[in-house]
Structure formats: C-alpha cells, structure tokens
C-alpha positions in Angstrom: 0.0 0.0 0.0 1.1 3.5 -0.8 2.3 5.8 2.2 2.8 8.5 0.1 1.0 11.7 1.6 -1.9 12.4 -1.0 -2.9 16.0 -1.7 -6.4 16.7 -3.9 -5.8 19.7 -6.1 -8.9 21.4 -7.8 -8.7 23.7 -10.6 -11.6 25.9 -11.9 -12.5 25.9 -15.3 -11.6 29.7 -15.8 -8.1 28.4 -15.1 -7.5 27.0 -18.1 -9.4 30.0 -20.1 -6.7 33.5 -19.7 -9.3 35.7 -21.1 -11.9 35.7 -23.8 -9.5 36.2 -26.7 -7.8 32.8 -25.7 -10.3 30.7 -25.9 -9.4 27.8 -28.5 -8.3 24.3 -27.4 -4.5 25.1 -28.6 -4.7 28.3 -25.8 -6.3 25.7 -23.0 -4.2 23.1 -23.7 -0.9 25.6 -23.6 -2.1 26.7 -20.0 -2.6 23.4 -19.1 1.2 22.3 -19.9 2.0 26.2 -18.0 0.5 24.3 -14.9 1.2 20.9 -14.7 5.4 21.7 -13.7 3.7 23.1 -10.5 2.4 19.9 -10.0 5.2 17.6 -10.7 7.7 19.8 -8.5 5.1 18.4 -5.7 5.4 15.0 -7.2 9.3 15.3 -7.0 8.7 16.0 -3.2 7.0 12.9 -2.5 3.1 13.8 -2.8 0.5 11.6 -5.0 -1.8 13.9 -6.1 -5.3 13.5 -7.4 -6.1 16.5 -10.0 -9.9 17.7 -10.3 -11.3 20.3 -12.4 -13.9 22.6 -13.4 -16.0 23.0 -17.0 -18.3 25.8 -16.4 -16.9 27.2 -19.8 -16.0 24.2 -21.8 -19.3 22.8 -21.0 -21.0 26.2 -22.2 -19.2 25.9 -25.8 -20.2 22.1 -25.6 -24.2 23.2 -25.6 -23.6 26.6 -27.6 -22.1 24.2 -30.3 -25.0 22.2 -29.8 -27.7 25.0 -30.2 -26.0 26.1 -33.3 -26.2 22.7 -35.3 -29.7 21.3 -33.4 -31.5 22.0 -37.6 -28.9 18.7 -37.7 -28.0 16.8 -35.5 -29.8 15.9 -31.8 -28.9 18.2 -29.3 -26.3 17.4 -26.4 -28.2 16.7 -22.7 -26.0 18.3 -20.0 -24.6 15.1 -18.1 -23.5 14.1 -21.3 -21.6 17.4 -21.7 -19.9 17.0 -18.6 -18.6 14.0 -19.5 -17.4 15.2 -22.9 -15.5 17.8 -21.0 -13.8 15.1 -18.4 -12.7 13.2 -21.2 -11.2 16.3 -23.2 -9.9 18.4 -20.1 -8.7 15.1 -18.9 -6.9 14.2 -21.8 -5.2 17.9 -21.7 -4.0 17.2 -17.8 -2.8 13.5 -19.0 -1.1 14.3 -21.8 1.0 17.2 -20.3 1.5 15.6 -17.2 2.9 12.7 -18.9 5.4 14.6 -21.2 6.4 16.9 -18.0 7.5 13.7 -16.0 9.1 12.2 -19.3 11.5 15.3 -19.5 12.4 14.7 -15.6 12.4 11.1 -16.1 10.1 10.1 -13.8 8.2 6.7 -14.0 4.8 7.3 -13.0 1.6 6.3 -14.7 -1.1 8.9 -15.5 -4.9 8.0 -15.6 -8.0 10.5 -16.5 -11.3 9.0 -15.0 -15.3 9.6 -15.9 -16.3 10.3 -12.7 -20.4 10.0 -11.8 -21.4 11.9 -9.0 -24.4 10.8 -7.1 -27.0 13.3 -6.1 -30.6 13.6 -4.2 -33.4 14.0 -7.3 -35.4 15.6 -4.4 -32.7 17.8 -3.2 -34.1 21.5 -2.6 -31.6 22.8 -5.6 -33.7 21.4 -8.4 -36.6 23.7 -7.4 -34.2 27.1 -7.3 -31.8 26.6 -10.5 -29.0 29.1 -9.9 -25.7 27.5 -11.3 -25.1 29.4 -14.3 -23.8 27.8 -17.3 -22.9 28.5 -21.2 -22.1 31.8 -23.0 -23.6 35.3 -22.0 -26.2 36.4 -24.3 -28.7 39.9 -24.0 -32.0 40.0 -21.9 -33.9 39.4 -25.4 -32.0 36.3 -26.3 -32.4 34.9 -22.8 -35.8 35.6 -22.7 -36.1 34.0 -26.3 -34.8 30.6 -25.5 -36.5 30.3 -21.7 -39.7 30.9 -23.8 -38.6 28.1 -26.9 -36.4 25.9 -25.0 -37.6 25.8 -21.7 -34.6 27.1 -19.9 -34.1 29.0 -16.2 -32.0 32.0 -17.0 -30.9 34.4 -14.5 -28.6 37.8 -14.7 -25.1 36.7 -13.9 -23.0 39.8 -12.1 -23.7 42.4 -14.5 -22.0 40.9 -17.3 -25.1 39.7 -19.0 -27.8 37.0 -19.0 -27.3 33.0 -19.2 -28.6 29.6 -18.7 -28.8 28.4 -15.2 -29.3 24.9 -14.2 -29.7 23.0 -10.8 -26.3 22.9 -8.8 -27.3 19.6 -6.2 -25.2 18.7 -3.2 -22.8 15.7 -3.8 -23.3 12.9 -1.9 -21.3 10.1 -3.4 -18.6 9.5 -5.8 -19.5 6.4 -7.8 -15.9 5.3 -8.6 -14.3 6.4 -5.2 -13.0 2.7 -4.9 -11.4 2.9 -8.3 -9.6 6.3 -7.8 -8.4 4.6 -4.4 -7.0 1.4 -6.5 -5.5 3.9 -8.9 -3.3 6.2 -6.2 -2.4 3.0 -4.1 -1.0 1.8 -7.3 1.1 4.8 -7.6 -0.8 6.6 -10.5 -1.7 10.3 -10.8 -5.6 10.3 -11.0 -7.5 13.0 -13.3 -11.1 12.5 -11.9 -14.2 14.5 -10.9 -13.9 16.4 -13.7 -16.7 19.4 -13.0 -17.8 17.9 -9.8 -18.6 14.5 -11.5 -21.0 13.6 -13.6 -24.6 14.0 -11.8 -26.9 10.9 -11.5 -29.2 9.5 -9.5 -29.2 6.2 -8.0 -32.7 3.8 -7.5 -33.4 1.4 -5.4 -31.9 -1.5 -6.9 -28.8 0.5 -7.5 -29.2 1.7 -11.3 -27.7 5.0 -12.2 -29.6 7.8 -14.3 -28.3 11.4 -15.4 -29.6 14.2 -14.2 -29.5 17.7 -16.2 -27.5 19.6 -13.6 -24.3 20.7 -12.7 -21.9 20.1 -9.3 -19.6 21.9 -7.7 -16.2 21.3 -8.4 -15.3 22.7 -5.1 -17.9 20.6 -3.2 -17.0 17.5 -5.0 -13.1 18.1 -4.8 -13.8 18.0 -0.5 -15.8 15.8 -0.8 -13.8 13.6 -2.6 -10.5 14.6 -0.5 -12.4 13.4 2.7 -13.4 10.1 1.4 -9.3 9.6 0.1 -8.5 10.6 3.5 -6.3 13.8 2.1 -3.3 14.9 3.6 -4.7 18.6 1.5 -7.1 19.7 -0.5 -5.9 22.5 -3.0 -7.8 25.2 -4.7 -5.3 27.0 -7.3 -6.7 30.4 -8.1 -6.0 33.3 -9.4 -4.6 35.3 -6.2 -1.3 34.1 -4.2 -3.9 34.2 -0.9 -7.3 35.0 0.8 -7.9 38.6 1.6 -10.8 40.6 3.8 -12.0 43.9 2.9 -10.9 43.1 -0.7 -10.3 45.8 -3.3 -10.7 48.6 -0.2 -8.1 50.3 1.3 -7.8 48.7 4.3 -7.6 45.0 2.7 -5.9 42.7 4.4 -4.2 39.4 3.2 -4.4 36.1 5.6 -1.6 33.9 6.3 -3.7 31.5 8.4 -6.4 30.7 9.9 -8.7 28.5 11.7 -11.5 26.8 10.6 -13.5 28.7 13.2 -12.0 32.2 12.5 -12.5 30.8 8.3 -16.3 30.4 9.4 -16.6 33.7 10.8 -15.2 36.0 7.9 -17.5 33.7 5.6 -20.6 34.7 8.0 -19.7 38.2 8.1 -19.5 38.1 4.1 -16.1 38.8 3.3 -16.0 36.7 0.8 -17.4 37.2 -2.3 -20.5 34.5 -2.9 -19.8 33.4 -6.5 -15.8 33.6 -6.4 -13.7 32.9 -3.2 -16.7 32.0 -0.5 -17.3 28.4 -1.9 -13.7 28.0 -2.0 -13.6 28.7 1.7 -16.2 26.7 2.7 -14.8 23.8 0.5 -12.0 23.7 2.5 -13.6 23.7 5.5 -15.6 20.7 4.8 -12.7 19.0 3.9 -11.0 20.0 7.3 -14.4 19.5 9.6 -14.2 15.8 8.0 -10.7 15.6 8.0 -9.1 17.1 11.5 -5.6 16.5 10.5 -5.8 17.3 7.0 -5.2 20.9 5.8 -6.7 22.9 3.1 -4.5 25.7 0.8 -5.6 28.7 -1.3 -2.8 29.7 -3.8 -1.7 30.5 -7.0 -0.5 27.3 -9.0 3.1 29.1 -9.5 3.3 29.6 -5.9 2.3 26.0 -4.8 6.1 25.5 -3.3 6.4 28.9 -2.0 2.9 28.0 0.2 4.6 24.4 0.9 7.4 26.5 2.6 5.3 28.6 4.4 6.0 31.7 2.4 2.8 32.5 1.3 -1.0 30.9 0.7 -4.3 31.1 3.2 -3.9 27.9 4.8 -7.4 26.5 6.9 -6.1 24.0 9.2 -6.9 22.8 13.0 
C-alpha cells in the first residue's frame, strides 16, 4: 500500500481560459502544460496527487455548439456534456502531465477517469436553479430561448444573461474505490472532472443522469475526505485569501482557523460566487478531515505556500 501523503488539487475551469480572446483548445491546452510543472515539482517532493477540475466554460461551448447545429444533429443533454469535457480536459491534464515527468524522467503512470457523481433528485436545488452555465447572451435572447427551450436563465453579475441549471449537493462519488485502487498503485488520477457527472441512484442500485451541474469545489472536498487527504488544493488566481478586498484597508491572511474561516464567511467577506465556496470547500474538507489541511494559492506559488512563504492555509 502507498504511504505517500496524497494531496487533492482542484482547478476551476476559468483556469485553463486567460481571457476571452484565448479561448481555443491550442490556448487551454498551452495553460494546461503552464501548470502541470507546478504539479510535478510536488510529485518530485513525495506527494501523490489527485487533480480535479472545473468546466463551467467548456461545458458552455459544448451546448452553444449544440444549439448552433440542433436543424442537424440531436442536441447534447448536460450530463452528457460534462462527460465530454472530463474526457477532453482530462486528456489535456494527462497528456501534459505525462510529457512533463518524461522530460524529468520520472516513472509514473497517469490516468484520467469519468467520474459519476451521485446526487438527491429531491434535493431543494432542483426547485431554485442558480448555477449558471454557457455563454452570455442579452435579456432578449435569454428571454427567447426560456420561452422556446424551456430554460431557467438568470442575470449573472452584471455581465449579462445565461442559462442556469440546478447545482445539487454531492453525496457520493460512484468510482471512489477505483480512484483509491489507482493512487495506491502509484498513478496520478485525473477524476471529478466538473464535480462529477450527476446521477441519480434507485433502489436497486441503477444510475440515471440528471440535467445539472456540481460543484467542483464541493465535489473536490468531498472527494478529499473520502481519500482521507493529507490537502485539498484550490489553485486560483490570487497568491492568498484577503478581507475587505479591493478597499483600502484589505488585508491578506496567512492562516487561519476553521473557526475564524467560518466567521469571515458569515460576516461576508468573501465574495458569494468567487472565493466563498472555495472557503467553505475547504472547511468541509478540514471539519471531515481534522488532520488534513486545506490551501488557497496560486498554482506558480504552490512550493512557496509548501514553505510557508505565502497561501491562506485553513487548518486545526
């Protein structure tokens, strides 16, 4: 059995977009390979790690593709576009990964897994769809297509209208024992890909998709608790957590308890649809996992934060 410490890293989907002009597969895939060194310099200091990801974006161009050519061809249901993305994000994190141990000569094998996330069909989320997903469009268009198509659409913070789908709580990772089988056998698992793949389970056990979307965040913690996680990760795009943010008195945070993490969440220092669920991703991980510790960094400064040199660390 492995005794290597395992940490879960989670990347956002944003993370592999740098802005709307770099959008193409050839730009994610380039960030992608911009990442993954960060990764193996923890590999070359003994961690295993298990790599998640978002696809709020990629899943967007998935059904924005699909809208386009639906005079042709039948359109793509969302579960189904989740796992399109795990397999093509994965593919990305496997194939750089693999070339970036090659040139350090390091033997280890690299797997990318379609992940199913179980989830509650009655869960309160499917009444209140607020997970926003695909491109922006104007108040007209979104009007338009809730009218034709059926769709929830909400405003999304100022920069326009969009789809929004059901965002249910995770409550079991279908191939948790094969992810386990994987890292005990010394691979580096790609898996969870946009907070799994949601379905719903019967009573005899059958699986069925469901047209939502998880949280990658909720899912990574999730996921790092039932691995038993050393860490759980969430590269972003700031080296740590700050209060008062953007005002001139913000502050940056070193550490913090989960108690004191709870707090500034309460108080609302922490904006609802960027670093909040972060925050409280990590302190699920922690409440389930007392000894493990959960880190908010920049993926360039993952070693600097291993030395204690910067990062928000939320740890007992």
């Amino acid at each position: 059995m492995n005794k290597r410490p395992l940490a879960v890293i989670a990347f956002g989907g944003n993370a592999l977009i740098d802005d709307n002009d770099h959008c193409s597969i050839q730009d994610q895939y380039r960030t992608v390979e911009n990442n993954v060194g960060y990764l193996v310099d923890l590999i070359e200091r003994g961690w295993d790690l298990v790599i998640t990801h978002g696809n709020g974006p990629q899943v967007g161009f998935i059904l924005r593709r699909s809208e386009l050519a639906e005079h042709e061809v039948s359109p793509v249901p969302v579960d189904y576009a989740v796992g399109d993305t795990q397999g093509a994000i994965g593919y990305m994190f496997q194939k750089a990964l693999t070339n970036e141990l090659n040139r350090r000569a390091i033997s280890r094998p690299v797997v990318s897994l379609v992940t199913q996330t179980c989830v509650d069909s009655n869960d309160e989320a499917f009444a209140k769809p607020n997970k926003p997903i695909g491109s922006f469009m104007s108040q007209e268009t979104a009007e338009k297509s809730a009218e034709t198509l059926g769709w929830s659409i909400m405003e999304d913070s100022g920069r326009g209208w969009r789809r929004c789908v059901a965002s249910p709580k995770p409550l079991e990772i279908v191939e948790l024992s094969s992810i386990e089988h994987l890292v005990s056998s010394g691979a580096l698992v790609i898996a969870c890909g946009g907070g799994g793949i949601p379905v719903e389970r019967d009573a005899l056990g059958n699986l069925t998709g469901v047209e939502a979307v998880i949280d990658k965040d909720v899912a990574s913690a999730l996921l790092a608790e039932k691995l038993n996680a050393d860490m759980l990760i969430i590269p972003t795009g700031v080296e740590k957590v700050a209060i008062n943010f953007g005002q001139p008195n913000q502050q940056w945070l070193d550490n913090l308890t989960p108690e004191q993490a709870q707090r500034l969440c309460d108080d609302g220092q922490f904006g609802e649809g960027s670093m909040k669920p972060k925050v409280q991703a990590l302190l699920q991980f922690v409440a389930a996992n007392p000894k493990g510790a959960g880190l908010i960094t920049q993926a360039n400064t993952l070693l600097r934060a291993f030395d204690g040199k910067t990062g928000t660390w939320i740890r007992h």
